[in-house]
C-alpha positions as a Markdown table, in Angstrom:
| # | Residue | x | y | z |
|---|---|---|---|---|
| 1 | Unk | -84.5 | 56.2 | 23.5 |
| 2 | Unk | -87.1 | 53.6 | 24.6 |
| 3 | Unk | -86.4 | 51.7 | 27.5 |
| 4 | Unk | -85.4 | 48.0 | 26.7 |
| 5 | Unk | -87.8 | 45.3 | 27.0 |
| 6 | Unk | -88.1 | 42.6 | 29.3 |
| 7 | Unk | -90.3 | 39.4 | 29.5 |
| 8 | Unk | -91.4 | 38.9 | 32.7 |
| 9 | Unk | -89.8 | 36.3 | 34.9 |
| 10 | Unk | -90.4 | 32.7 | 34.9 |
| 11 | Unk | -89.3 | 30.3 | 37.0 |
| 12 | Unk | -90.2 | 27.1 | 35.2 |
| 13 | Unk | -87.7 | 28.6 | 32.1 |
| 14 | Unk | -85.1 | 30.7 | 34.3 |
| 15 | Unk | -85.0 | 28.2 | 36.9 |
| 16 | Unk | -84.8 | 25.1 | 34.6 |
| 17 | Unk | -82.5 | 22.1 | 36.2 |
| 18 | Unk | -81.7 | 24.6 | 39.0 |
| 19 | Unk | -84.5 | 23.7 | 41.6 |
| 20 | Unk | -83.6 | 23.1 | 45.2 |
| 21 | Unk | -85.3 | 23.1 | 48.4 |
| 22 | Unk | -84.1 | 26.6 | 48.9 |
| 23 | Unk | -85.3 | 28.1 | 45.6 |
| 24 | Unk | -89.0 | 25.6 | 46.2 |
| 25 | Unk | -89.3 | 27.6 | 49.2 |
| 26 | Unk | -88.8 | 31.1 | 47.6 |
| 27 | Unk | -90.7 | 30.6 | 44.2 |
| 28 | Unk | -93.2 | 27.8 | 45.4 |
| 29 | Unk | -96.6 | 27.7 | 44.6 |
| 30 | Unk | -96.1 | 29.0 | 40.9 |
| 31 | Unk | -99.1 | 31.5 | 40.7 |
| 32 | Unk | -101.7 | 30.6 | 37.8 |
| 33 | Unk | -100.7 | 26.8 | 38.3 |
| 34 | Unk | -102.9 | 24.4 | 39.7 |
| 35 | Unk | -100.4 | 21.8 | 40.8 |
| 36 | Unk | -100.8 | 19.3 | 43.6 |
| 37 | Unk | -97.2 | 18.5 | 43.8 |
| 38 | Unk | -94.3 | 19.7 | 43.1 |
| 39 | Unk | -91.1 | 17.0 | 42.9 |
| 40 | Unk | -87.7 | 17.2 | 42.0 |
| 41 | Unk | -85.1 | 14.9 | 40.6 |
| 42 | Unk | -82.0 | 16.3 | 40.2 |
| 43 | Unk | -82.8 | 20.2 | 39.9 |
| 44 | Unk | -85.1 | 19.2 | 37.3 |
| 45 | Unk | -89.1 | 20.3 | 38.8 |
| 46 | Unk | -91.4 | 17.9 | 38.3 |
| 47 | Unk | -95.5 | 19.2 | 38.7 |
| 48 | Unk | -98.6 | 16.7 | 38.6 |
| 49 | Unk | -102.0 | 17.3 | 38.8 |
| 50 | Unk | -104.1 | 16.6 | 41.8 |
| 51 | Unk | -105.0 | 13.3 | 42.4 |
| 52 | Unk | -108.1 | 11.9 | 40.9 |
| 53 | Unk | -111.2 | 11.3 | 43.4 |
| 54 | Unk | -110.7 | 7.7 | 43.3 |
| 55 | Unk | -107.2 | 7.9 | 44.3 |
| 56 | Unk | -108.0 | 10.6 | 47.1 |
| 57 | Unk | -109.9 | 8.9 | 48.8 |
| 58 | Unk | -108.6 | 5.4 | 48.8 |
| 59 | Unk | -105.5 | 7.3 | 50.3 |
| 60 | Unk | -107.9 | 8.6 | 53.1 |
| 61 | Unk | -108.9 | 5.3 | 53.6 |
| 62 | Unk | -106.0 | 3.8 | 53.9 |
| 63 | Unk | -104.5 | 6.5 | 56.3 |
| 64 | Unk | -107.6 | 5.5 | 58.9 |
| 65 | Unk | -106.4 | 1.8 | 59.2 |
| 66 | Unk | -102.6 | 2.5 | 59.0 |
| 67 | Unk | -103.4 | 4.7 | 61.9 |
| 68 | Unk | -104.2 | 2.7 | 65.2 |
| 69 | Unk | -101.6 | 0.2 | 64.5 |
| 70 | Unk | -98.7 | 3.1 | 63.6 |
| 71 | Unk | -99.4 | 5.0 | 66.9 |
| 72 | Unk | -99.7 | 2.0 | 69.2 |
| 73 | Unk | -95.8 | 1.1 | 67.5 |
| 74 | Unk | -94.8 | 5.0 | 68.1 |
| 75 | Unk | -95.1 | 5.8 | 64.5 |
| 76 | Unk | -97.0 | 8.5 | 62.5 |
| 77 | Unk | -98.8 | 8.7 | 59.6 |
| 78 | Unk | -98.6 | 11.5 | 57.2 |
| 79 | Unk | -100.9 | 12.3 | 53.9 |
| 80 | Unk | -98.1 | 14.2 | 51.6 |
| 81 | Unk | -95.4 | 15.7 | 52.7 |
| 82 | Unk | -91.5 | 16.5 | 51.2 |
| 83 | Unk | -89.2 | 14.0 | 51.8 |
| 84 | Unk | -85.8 | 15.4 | 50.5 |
| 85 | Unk | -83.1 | 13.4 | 50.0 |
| 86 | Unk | -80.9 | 15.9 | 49.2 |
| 87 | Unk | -81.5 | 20.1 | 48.5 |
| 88 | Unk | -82.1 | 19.5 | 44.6 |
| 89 | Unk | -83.8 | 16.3 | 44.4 |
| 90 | Unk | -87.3 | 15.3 | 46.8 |
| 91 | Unk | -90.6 | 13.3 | 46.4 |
| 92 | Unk | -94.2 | 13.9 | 47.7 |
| 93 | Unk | -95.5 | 11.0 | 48.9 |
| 94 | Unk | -99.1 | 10.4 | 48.4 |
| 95 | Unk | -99.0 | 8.9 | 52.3 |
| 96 | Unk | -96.0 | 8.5 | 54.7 |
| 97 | Unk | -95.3 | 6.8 | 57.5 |
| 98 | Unk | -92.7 | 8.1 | 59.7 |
| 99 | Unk | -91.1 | 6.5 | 62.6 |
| 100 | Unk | -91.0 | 10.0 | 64.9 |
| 101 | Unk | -93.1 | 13.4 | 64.7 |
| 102 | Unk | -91.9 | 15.8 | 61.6 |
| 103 | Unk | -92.5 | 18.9 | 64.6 |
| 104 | Unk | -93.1 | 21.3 | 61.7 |
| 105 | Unk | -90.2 | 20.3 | 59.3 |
| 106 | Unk | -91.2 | 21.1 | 55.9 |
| 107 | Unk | -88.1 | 19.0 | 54.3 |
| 108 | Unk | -88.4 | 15.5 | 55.9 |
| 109 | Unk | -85.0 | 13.6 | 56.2 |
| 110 | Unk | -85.5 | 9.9 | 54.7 |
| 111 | Unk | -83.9 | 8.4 | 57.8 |
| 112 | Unk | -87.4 | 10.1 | 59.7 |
| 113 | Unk | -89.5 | 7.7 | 57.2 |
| 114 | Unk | -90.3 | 4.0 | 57.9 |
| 115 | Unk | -92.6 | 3.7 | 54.9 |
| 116 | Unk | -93.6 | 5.3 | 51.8 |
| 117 | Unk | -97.1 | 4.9 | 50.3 |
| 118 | Unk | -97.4 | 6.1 | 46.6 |
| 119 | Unk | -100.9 | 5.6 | 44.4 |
| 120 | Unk | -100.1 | 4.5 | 41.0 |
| 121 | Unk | -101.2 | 7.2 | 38.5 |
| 122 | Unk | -102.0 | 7.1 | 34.9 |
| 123 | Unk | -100.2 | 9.9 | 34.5 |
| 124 | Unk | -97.1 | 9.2 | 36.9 |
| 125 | Unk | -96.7 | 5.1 | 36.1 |
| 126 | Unk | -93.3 | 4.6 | 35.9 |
| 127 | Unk | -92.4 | 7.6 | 38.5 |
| 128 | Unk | -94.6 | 6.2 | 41.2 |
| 129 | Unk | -93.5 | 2.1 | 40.1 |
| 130 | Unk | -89.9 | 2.5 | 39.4 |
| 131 | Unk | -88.6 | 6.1 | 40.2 |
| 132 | Unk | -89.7 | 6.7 | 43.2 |
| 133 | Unk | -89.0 | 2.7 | 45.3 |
| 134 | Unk | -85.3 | 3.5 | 43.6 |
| 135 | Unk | -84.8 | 6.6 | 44.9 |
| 136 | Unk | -86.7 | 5.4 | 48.3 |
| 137 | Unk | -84.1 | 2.1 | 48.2 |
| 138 | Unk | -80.9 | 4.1 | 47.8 |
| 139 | Unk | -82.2 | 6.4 | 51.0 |
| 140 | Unk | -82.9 | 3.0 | 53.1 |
| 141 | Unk | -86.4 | 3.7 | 53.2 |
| 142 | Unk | -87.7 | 0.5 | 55.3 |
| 143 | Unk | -90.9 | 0.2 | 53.1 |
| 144 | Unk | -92.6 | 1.2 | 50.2 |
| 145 | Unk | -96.2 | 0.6 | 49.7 |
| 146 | Unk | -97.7 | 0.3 | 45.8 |
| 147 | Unk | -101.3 | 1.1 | 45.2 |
| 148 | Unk | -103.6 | 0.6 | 42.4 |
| 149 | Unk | -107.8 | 1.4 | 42.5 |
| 150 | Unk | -110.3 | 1.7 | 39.8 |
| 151 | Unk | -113.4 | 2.7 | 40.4 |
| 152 | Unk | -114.1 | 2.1 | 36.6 |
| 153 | Unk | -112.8 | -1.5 | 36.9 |
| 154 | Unk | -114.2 | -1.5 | 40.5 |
| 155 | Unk | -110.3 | -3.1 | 41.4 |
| 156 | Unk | -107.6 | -2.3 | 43.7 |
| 157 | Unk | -104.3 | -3.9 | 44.8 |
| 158 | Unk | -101.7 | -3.6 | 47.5 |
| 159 | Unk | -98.3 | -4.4 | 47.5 |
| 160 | Unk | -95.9 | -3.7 | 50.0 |
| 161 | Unk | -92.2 | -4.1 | 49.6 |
| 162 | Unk | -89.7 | -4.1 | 51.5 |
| 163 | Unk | -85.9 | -3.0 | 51.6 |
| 164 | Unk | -83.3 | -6.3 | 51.0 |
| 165 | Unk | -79.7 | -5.9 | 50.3 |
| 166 | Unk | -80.0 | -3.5 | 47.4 |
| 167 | Unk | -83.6 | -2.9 | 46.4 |
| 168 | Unk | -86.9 | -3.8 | 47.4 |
| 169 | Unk | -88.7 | -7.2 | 47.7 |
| 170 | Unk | -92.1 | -8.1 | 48.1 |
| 171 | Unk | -93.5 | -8.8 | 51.2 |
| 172 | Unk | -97.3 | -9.0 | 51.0 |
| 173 | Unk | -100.0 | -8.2 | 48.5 |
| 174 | Unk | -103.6 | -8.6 | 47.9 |
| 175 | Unk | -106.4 | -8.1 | 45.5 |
| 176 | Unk | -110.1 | -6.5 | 46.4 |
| 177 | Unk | -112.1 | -9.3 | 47.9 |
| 178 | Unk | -109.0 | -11.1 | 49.6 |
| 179 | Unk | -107.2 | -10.2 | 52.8 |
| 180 | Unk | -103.9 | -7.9 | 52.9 |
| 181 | Unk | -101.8 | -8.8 | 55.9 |
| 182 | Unk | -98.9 | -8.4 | 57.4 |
| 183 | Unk | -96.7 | -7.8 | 60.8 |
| 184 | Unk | -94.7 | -5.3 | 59.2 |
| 185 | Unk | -93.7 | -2.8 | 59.8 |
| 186 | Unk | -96.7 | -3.1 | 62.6 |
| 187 | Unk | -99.8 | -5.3 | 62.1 |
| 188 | Unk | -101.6 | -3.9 | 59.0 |
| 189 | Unk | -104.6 | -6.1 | 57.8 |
| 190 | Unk | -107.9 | -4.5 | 56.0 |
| 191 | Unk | -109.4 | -5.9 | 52.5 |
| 192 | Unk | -108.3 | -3.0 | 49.5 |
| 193 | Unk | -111.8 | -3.0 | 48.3 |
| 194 | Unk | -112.3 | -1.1 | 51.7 |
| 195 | Unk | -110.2 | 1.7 | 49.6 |
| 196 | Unk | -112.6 | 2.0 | 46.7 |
| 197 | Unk | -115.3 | 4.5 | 46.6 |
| 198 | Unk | -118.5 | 2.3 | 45.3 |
């Protein structure tokens, strides 16, 4: 008799609506995947791609001016790293600000973060626009920062919100060619077409 057969184990089927930080630290990276982030809402394991160029390095650029002003206010800033809000449901902010040093911690507690910075996608729209600031909002996340570039369009935008009584409200934007500014939550003031790469 002929030993059963077996397909081999996959975590994206087996594990379906079952991820938590516990199982993202056994089974993460998925081999033969090339995913730049892995997210989860409620067990459910969401992957995107890398970021585009234009979006890389507009984030780069942006982390060297949020920089000075976060350290001389005893803050830090981050490129991506997990913010869990609970075991089966985290983001991976594109950039994040936090108000002490992470020390290693691969799960980073909301109440660490002072702001989140997410680059609006294509691809992740309404996750990076209306997902992610709701799920930032009900965590009390201080700030959440909105950015759009094109290098096609040769654009960008800022907009940085903050939290109100229930969700978030805007507290400053700007356009390429005009001044962002703003006290809080330090002194942040550049021009976004500093972010695009032209």
């Amino acid at each position: 008799m002929a030993a059963p057969e077996y397909e081999p184990f996959d975590p994206l089927v087996e594990l379906a609506g079952m991820w938590s930080t516990e199982v993202a630290e056994h089974y993460l990276p998925i081999p033969g995947f090339n995913v730049g982030k892995y997210e989860c809402l409620d067990g459910n394991l969401i992957m995107s791609p890398y970021e585009s160029s234009t979006n890389s390095y507009a984030a780069y650029q942006l982390q060297k001016r949020l920089d000075a002003p976060a350290v001389a206010t005893k803050h830090r800033v981050y490129g991506t790293v997990n913010v869990a809000f609970q075991s089966t449901r985290w983001i991976q902010p594109d950039v994040t600000v936090l108000n002490q040093p992470a020390a290693g911690l691969v799960w980073v507690p909301p109440h660490y973060v002072t702001m989140v910075v997410e680059f609006v996608s294509p691809s992740s729209r309404k996750r990076d626009r209306i997902d992610k600031p709701l799920l930032c909002a009900e965590a009390g996340i201080p700030y959440f920062m909105e950015v759009e570039v094109s290098a096609q369009r040769k654009t960008a935008t800022v907009r940085l919100l903050k939290l109100g009584v229930a969700d978030y409200e805007e507290l400053a934007s700007a356009i390429a060619g005009h001044l962002f500014e703003t006290s809080l939550p330090f002194p942040i003031s550049f021009d976004p077409k500093d972010l695009l790469d032209i």
